[in-house]
mmCIF file of the N, C-alpha and C atoms, coordinates in Angstrom:
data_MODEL
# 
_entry.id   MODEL 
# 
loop_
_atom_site.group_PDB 
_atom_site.id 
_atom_site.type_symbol 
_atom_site.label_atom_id 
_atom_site.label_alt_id 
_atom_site.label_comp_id 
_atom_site.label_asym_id 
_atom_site.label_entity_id 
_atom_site.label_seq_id 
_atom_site.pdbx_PDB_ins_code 
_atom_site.Cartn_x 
_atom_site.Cartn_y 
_atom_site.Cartn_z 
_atom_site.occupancy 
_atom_site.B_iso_or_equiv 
_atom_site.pdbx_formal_charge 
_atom_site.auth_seq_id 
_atom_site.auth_comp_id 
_atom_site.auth_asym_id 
_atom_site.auth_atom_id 
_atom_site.pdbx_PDB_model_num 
ATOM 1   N N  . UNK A 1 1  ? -44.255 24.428 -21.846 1.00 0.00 ? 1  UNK A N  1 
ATOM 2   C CA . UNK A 1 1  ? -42.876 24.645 -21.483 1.00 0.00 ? 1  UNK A CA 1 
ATOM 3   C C  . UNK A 1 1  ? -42.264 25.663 -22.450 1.00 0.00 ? 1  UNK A C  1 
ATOM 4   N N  . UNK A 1 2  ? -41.541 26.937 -21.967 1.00 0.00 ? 2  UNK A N  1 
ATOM 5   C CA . UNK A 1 2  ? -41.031 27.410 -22.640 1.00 0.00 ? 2  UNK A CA 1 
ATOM 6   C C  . UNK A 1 2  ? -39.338 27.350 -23.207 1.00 0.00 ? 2  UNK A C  1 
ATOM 7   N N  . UNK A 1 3  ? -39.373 27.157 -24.589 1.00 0.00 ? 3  UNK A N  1 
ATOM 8   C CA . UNK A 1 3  ? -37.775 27.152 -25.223 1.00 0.00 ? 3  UNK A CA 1 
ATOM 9   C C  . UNK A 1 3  ? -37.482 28.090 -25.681 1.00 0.00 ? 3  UNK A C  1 
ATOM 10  N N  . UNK A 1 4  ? -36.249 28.162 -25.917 1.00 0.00 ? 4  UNK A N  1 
ATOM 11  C CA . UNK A 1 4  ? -35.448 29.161 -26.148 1.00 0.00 ? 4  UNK A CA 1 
ATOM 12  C C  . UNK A 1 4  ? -33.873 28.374 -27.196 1.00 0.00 ? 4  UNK A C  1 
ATOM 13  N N  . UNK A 1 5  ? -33.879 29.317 -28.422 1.00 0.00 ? 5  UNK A N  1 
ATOM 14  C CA . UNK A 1 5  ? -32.277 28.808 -29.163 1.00 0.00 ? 5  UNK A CA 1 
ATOM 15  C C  . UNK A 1 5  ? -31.618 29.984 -29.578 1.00 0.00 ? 5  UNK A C  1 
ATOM 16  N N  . UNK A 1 6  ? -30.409 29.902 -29.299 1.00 0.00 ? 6  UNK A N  1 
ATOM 17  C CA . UNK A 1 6  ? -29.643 30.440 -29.673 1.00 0.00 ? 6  UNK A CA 1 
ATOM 18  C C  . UNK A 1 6  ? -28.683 29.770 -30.703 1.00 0.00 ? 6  UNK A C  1 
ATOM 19  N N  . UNK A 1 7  ? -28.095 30.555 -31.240 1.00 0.00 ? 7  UNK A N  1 
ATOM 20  C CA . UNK A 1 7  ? -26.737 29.717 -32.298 1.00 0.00 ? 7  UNK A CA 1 
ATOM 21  C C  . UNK A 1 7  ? -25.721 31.278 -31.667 1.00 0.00 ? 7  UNK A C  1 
ATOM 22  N N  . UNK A 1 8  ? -24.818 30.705 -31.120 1.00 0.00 ? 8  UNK A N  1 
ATOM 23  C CA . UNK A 1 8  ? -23.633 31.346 -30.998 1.00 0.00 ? 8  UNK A CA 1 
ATOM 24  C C  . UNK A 1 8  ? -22.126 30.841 -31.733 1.00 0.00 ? 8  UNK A C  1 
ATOM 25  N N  . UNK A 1 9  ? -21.664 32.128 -32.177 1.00 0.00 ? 9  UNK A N  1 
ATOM 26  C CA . UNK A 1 9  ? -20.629 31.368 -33.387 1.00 0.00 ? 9  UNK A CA 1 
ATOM 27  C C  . UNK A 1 9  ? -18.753 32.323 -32.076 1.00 0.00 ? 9  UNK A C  1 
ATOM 28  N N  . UNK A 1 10 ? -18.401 30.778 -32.548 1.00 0.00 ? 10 UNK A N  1 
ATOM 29  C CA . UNK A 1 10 ? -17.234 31.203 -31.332 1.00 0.00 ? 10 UNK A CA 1 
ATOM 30  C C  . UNK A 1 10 ? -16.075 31.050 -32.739 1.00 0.00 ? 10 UNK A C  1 
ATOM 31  N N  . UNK A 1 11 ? -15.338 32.092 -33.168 1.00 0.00 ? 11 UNK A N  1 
ATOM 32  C CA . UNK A 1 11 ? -14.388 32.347 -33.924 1.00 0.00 ? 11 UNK A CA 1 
ATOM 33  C C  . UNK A 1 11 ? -13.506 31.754 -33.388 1.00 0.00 ? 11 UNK A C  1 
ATOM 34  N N  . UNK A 1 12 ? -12.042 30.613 -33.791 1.00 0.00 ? 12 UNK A N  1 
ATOM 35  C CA . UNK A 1 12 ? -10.818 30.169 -33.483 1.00 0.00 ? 12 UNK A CA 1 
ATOM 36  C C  . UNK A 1 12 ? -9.661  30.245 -34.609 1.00 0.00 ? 12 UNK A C  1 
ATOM 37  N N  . UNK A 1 13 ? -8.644  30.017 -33.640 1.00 0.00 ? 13 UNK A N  1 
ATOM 38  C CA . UNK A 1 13 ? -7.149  30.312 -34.267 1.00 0.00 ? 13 UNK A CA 1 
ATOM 39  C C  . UNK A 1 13 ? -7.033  28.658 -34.595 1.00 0.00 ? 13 UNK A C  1 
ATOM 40  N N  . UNK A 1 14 ? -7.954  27.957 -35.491 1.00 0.00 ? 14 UNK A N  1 
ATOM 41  C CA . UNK A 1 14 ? -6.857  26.109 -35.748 1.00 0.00 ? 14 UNK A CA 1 
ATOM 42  C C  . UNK A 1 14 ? -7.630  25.575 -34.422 1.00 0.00 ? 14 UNK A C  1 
ATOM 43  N N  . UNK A 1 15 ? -6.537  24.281 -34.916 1.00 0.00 ? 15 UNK A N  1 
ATOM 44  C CA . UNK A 1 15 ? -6.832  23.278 -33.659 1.00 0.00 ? 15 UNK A CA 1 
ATOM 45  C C  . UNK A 1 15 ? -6.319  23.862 -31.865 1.00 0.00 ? 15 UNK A C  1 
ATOM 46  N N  . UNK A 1 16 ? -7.424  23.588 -31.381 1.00 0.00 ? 16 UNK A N  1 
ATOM 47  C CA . UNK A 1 16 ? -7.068  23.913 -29.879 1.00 0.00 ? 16 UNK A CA 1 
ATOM 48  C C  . UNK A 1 16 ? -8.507  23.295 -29.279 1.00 0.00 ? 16 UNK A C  1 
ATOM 49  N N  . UNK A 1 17 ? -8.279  23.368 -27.825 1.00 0.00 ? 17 UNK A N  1 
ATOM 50  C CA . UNK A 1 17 ? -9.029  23.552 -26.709 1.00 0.00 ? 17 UNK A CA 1 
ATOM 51  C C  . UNK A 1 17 ? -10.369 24.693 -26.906 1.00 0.00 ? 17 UNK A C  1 
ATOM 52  N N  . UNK A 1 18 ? -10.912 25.513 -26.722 1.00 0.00 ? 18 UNK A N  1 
ATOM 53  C CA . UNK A 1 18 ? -11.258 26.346 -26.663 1.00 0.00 ? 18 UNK A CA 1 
ATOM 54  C C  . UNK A 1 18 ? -12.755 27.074 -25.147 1.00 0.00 ? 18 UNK A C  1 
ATOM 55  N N  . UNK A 1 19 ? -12.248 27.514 -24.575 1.00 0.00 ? 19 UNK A N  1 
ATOM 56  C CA . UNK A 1 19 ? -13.143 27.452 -23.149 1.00 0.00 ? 19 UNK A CA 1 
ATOM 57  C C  . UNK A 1 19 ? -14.528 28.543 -23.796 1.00 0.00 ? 19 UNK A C  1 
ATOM 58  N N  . UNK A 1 20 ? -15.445 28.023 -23.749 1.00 0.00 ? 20 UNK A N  1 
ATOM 59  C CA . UNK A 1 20 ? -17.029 28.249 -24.082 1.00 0.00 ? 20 UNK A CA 1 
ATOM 60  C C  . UNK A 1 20 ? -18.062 29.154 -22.987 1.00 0.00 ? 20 UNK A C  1 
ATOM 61  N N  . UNK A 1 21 ? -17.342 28.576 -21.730 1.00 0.00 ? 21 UNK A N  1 
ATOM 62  C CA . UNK A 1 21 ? -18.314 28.856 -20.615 1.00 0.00 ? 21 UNK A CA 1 
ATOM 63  C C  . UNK A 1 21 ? -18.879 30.104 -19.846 1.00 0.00 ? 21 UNK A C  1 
ATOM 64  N N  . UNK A 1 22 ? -17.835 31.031 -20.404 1.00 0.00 ? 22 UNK A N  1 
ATOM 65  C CA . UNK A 1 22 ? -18.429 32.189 -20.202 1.00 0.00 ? 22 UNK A CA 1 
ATOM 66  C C  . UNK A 1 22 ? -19.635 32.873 -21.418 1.00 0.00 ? 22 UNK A C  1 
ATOM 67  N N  . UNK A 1 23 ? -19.054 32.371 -22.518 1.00 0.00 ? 23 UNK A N  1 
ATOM 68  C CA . UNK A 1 23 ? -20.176 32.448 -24.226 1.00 0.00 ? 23 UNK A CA 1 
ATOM 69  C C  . UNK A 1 23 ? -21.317 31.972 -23.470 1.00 0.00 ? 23 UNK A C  1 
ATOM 70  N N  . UNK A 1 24 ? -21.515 30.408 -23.216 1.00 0.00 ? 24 UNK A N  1 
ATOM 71  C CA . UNK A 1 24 ? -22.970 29.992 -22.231 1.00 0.00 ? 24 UNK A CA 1 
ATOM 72  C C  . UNK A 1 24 ? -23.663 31.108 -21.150 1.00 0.00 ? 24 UNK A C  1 
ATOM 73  N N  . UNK A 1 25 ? -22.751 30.946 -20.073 1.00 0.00 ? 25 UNK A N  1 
ATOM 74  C CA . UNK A 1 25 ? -22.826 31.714 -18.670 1.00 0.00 ? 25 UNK A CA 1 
ATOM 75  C C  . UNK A 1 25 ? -23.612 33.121 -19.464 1.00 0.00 ? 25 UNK A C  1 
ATOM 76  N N  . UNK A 1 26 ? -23.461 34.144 -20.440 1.00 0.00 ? 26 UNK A N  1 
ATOM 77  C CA . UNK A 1 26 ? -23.107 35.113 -20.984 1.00 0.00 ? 26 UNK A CA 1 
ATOM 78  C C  . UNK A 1 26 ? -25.070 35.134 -21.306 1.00 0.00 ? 26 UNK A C  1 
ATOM 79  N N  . UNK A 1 27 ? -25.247 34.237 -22.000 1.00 0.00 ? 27 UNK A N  1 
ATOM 80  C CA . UNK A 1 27 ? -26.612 33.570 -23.017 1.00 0.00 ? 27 UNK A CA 1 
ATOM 81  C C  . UNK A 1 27 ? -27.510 33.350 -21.547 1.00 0.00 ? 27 UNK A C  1 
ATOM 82  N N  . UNK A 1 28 ? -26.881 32.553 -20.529 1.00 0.00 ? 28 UNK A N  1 
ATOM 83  C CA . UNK A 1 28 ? -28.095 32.515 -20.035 1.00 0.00 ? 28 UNK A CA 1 
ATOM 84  C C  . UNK A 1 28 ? -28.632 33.280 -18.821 1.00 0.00 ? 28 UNK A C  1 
ATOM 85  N N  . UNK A 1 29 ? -27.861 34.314 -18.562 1.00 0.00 ? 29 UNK A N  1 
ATOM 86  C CA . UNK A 1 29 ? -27.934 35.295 -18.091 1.00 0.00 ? 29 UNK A CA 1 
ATOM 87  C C  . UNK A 1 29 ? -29.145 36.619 -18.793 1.00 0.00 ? 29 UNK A C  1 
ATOM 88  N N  . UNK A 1 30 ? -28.676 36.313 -20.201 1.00 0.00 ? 30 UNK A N  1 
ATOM 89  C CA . UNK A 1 30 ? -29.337 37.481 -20.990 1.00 0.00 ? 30 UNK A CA 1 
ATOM 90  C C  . UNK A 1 30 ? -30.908 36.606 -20.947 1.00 0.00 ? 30 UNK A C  1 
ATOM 91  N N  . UNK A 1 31 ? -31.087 35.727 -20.914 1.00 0.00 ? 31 UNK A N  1 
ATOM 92  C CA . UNK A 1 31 ? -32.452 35.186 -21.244 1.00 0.00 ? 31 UNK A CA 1 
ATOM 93  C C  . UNK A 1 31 ? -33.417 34.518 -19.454 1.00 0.00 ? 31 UNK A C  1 
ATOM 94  N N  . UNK A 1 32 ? -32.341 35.435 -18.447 1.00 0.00 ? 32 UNK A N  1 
ATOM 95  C CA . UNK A 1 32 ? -32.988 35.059 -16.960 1.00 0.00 ? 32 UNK A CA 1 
ATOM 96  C C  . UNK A 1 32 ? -33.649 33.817 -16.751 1.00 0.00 ? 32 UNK A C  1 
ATOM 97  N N  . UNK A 1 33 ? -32.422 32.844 -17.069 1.00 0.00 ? 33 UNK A N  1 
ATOM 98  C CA . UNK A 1 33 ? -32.726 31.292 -17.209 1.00 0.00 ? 33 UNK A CA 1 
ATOM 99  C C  . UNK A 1 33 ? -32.633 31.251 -15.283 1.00 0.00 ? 33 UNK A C  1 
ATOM 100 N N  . UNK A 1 34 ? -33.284 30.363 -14.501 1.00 0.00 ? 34 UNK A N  1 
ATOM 101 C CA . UNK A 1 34 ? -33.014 29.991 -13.497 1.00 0.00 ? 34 UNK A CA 1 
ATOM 102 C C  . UNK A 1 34 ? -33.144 28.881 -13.101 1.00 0.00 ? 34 UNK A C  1 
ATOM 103 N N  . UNK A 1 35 ? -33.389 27.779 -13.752 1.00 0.00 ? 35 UNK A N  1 
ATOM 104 C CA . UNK A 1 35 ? -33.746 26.425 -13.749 1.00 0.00 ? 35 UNK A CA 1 
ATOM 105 C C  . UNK A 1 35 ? -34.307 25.654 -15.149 1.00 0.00 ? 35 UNK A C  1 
ATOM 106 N N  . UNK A 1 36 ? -33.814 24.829 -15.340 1.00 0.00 ? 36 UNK A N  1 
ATOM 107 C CA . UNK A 1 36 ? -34.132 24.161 -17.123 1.00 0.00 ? 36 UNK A CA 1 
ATOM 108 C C  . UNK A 1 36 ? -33.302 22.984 -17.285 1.00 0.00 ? 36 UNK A C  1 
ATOM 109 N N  . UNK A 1 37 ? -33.531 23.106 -18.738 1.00 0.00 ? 37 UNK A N  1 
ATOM 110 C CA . UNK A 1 37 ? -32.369 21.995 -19.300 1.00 0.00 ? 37 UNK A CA 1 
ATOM 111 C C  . UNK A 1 37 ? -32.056 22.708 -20.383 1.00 0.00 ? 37 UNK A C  1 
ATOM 112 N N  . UNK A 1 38 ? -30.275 22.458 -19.808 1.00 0.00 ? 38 UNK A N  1 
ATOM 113 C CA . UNK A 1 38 ? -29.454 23.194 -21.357 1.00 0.00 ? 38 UNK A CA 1 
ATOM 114 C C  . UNK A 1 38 ? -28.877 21.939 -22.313 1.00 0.00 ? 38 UNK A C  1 
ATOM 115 N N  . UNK A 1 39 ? -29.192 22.156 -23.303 1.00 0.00 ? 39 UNK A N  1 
ATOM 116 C CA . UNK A 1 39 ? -28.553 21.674 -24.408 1.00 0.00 ? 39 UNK A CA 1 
ATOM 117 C C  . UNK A 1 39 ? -27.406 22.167 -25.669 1.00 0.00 ? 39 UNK A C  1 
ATOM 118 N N  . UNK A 1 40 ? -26.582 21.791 -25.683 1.00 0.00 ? 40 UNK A N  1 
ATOM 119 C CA . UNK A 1 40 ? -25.190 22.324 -26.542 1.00 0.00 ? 40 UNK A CA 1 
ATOM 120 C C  . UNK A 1 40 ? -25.115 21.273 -27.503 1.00 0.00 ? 40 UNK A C  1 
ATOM 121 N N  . UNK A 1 41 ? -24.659 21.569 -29.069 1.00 0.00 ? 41 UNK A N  1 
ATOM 122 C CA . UNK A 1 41 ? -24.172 20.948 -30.091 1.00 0.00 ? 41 UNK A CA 1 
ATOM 123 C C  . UNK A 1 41 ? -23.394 21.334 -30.787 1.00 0.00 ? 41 UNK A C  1 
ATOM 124 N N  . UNK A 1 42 ? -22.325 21.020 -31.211 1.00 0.00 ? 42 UNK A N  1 
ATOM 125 C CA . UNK A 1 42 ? -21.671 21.368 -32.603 1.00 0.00 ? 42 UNK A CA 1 
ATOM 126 C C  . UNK A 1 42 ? -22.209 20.835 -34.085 1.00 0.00 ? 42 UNK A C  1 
ATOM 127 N N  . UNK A 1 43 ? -22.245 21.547 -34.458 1.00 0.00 ? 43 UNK A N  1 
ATOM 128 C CA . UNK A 1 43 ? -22.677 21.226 -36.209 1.00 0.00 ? 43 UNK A CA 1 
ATOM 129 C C  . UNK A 1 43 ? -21.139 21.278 -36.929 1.00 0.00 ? 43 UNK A C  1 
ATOM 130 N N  . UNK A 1 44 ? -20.165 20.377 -36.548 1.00 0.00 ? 44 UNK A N  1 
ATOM 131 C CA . UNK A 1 44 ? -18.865 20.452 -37.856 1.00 0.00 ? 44 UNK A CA 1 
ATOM 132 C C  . UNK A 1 44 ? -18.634 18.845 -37.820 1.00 0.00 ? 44 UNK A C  1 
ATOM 133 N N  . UNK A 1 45 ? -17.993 18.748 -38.486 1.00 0.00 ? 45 UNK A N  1 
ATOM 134 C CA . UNK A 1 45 ? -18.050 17.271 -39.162 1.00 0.00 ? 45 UNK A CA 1 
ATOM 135 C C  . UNK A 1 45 ? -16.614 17.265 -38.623 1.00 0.00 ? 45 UNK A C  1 
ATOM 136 N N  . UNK A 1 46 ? -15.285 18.050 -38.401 1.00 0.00 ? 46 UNK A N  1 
ATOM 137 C CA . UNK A 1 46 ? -14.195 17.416 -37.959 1.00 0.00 ? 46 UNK A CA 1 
ATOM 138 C C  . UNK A 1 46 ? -14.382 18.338 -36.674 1.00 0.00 ? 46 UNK A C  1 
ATOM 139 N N  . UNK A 1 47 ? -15.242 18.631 -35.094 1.00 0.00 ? 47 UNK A N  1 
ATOM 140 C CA . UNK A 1 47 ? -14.859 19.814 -34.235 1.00 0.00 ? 47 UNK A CA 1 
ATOM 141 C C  . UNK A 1 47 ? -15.343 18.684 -33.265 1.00 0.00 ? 47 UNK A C  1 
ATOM 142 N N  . UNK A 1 48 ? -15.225 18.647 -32.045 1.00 0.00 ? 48 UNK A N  1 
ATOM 143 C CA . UNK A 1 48 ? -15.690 18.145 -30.517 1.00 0.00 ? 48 UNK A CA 1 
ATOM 144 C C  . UNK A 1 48 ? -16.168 18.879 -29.748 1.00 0.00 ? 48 UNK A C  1 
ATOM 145 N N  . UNK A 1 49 ? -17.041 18.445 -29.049 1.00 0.00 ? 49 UNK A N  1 
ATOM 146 C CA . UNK A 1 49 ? -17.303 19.274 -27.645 1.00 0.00 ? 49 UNK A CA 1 
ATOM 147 C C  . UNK A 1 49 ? -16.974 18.766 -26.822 1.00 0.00 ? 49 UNK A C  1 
ATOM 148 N N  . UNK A 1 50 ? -16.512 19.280 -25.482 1.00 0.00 ? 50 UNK A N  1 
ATOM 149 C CA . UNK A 1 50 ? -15.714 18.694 -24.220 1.00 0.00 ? 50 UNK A CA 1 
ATOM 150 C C  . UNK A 1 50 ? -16.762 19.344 -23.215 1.00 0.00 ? 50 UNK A C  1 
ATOM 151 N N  . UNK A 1 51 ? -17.534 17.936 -22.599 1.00 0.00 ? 51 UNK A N  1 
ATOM 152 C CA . UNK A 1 51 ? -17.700 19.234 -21.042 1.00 0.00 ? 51 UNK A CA 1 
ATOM 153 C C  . UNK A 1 51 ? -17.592 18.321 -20.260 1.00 0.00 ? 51 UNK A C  1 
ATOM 154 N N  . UNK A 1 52 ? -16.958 19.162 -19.282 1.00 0.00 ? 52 UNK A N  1 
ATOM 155 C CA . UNK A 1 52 ? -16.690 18.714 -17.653 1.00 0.00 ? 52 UNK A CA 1 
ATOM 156 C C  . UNK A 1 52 ? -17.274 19.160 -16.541 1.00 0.00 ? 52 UNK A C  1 
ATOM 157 N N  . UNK A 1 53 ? -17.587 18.357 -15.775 1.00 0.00 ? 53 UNK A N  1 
ATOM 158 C CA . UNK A 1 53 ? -18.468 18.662 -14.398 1.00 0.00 ? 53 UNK A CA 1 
ATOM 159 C C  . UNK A 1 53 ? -17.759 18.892 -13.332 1.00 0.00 ? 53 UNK A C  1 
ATOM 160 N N  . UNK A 1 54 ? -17.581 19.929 -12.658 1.00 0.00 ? 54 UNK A N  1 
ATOM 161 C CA . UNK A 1 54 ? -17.296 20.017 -11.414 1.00 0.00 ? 54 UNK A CA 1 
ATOM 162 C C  . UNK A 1 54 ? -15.654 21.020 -11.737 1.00 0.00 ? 54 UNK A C  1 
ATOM 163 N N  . UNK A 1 55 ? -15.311 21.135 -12.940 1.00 0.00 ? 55 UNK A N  1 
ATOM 164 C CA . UNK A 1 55 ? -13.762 20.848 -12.966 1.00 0.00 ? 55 UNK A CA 1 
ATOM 165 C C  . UNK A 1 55 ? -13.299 22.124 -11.998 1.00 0.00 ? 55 UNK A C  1 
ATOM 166 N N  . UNK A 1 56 ? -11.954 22.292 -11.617 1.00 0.00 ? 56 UNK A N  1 
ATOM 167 C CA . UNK A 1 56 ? -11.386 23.130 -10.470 1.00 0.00 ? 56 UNK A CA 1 
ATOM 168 C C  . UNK A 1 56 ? -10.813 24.005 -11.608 1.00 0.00 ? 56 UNK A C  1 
ATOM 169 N N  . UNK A 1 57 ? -11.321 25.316 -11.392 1.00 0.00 ? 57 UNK A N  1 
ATOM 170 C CA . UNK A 1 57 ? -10.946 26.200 -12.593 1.00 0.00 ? 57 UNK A CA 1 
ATOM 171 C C  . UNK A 1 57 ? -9.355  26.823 -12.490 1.00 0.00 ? 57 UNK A C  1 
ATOM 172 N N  . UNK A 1 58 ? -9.040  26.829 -11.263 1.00 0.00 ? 58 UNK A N  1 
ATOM 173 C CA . UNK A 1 58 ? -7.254  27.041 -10.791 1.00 0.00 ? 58 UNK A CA 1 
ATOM 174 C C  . UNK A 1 58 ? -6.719  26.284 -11.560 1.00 0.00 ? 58 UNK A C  1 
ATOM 175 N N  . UNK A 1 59 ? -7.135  25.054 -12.632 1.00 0.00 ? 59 UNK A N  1 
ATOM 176 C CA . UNK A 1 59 ? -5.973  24.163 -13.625 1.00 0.00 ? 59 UNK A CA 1 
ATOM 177 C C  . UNK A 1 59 ? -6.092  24.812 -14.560 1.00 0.00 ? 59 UNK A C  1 
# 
């Protein structure tokens, strides 16, 4: 099976939200992913990750 890692570093202004999905979308495009399993982590001791399935991007 072949893997693949990236570390992508997403610069922010403080506490917020911050939308990721084009940074992803962006990565797995460049590496002509067409079927797999993706995996995402944060490495910070005070940061979250949020993901949502399906969400209606008009909100």
């Amino acid at each position: 099976m072949l893997q693949k890692y990236e570390k992508i570093n997403i610069r922010t202004n403080g506490i917020n939200l911050y939308e990721i999905t084009n940074n992803i979308i962006d990565w797995i495009n460049k590496i002509n992913l067409s079927s797999g399993l993706l995996n995402i982590s944060i490495q910070h001791t005070s940061a979250s990750l949020l993901l949502q399935e399906n969400a209606d991007p008009t909100y």
